[in-house]
C-alpha distance (Angstrom), angle and dihedral (degrees) to the residues before:
residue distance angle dihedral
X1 . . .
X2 3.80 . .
X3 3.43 131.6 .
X4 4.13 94.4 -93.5
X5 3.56 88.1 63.7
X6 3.60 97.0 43.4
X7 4.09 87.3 59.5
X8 4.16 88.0 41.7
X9 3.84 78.8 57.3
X10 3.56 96.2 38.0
X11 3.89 90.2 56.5
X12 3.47 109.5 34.8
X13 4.33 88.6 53.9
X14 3.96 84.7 50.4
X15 3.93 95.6 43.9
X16 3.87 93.9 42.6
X17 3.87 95.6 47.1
X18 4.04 87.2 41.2
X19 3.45 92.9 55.3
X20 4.21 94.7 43.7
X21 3.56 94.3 50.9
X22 3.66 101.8 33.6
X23 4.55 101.0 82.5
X24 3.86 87.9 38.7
X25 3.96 99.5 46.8
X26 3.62 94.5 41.6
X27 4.00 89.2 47.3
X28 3.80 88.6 43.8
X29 4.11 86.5 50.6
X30 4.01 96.4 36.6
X31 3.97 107.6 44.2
X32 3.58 106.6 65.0
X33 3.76 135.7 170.4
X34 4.32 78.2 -84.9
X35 3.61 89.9 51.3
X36 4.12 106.9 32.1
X37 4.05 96.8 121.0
X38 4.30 89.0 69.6
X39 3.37 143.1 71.4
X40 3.85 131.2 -130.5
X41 3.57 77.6 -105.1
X42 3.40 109.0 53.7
X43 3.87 77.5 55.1
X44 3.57 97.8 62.1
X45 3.71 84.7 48.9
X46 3.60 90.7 56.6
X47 3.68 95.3 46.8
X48 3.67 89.3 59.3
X49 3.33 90.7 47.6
X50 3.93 88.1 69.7
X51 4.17 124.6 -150.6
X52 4.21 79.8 -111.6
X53 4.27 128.6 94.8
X54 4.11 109.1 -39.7
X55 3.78 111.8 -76.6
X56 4.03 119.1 -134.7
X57 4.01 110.7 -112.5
X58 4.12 87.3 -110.6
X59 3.83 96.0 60.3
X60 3.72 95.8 47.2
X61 3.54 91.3 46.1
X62 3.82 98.9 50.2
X63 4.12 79.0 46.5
X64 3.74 87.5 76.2
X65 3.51 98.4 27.9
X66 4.18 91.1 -114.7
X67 4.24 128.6 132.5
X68 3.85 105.1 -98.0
X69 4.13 83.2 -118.8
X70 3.61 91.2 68.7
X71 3.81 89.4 42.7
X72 3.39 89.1 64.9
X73 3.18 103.7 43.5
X74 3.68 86.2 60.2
X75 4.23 90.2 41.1
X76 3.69 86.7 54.2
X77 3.92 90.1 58.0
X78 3.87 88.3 42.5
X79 3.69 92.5 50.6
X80 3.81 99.4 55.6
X81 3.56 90.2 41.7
X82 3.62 85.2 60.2
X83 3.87 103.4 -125.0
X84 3.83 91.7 104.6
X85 3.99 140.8 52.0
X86 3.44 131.9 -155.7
X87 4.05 124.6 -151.2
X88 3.53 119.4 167.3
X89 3.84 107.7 -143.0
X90 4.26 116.3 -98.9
X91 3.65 90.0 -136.8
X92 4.25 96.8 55.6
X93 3.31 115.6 17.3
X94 3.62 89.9 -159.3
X95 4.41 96.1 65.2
X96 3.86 108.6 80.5
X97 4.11 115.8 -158.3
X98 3.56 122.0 -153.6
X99 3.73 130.0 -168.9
X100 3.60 138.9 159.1
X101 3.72 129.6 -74.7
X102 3.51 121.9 -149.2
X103 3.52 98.1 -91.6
X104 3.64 78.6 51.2
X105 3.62 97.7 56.3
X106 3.52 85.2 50.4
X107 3.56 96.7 61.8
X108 3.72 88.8 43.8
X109 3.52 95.3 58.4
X110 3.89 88.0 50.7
X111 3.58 95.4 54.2
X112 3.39 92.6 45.1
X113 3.74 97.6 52.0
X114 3.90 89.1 52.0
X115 4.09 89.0 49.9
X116 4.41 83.8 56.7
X117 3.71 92.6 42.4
X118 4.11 87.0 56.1
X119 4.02 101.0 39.2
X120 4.04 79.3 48.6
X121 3.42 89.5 54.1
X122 3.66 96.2 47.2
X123 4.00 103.6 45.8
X124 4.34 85.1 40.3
X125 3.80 108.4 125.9
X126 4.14 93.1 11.4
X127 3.60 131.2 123.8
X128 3.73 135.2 -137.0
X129 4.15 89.1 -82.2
X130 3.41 104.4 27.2
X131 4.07 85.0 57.8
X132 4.34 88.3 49.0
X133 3.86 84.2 50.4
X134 3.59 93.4 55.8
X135 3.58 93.2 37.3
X136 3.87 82.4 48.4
X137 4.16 87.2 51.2
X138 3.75 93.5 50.3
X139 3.73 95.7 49.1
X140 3.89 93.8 58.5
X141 3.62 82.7 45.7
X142 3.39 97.8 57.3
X143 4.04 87.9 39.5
X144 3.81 90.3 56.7
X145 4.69 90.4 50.7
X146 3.64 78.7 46.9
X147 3.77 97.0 69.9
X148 4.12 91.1 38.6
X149 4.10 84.6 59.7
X150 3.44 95.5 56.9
């Protein structure tokens, strides 16, 4: 075996565990006792979402690349469990803007400060280039889920 293959190995044991563990750690790490009453999902939803000005239900959906009919059927869920509100614009009755109550905010705030402990993790004990190589890395990974989406 030659040292090409050893790094194959080396990469496709890290990328294959990463991606196993990844949704159940961060759900094990992001719903708390605070936050039973939501999925990792609804999460992700709320991250996109965003703690800035109300977001129409089109944006958020292309966001996370779902049909705005199963966005709401996930907003509705959101909504009653109070982490979500729903305004439908003055100007066209027919656009709906959601943002994030406070319990909302809260969660936001949670997720978020799991997403900083994880990127610290990540860069910890990396210089200037070794942090644009993995930067580099993550890019062509991200290049290479891009063509799988389409």
């Amino acid at each position: 075996m030659n040292s090409n293959d050893n790094v194959y190995n080396t990469f496709n044991e890290i990328l294959v565990k990463l991606f196993t563990d990844i949704m159940r750690i961060e759900e094990k790490a992001i719903i708390t006792d605070d936050f039973k009453d939501i999925s990792n999902n609804d999460m992700h939803i709320i991250e996109a979402i965003g703690i800035s000005q109300p977001k129409n239900m089109s944006s958020v959906a292309k966001a996370l690349s779902v049909t705005v009919g199963t966005l709401t059927i996930a907003i509705n869920n959101l909504v009653k469990k109070g982490y979500v509100n729903r305004e439908r614009s003055e100007s066209d009755r027919r656009v709906v803007f959601i943002s994030l109550s406070d319990k909302g905010r809260a969660a936001y705030a949670h997720h978020a400060a799991f997403h900083d402990e994880m990127i610290k993790a990540t860069i910890n004990g990396l210089n200037q280039d070794e942090v644009q190589v993995l930067v580099k890395s993550l890019s062509n990974l991200v290049d290479f889920f891009k063509q799988w989406r389409q």
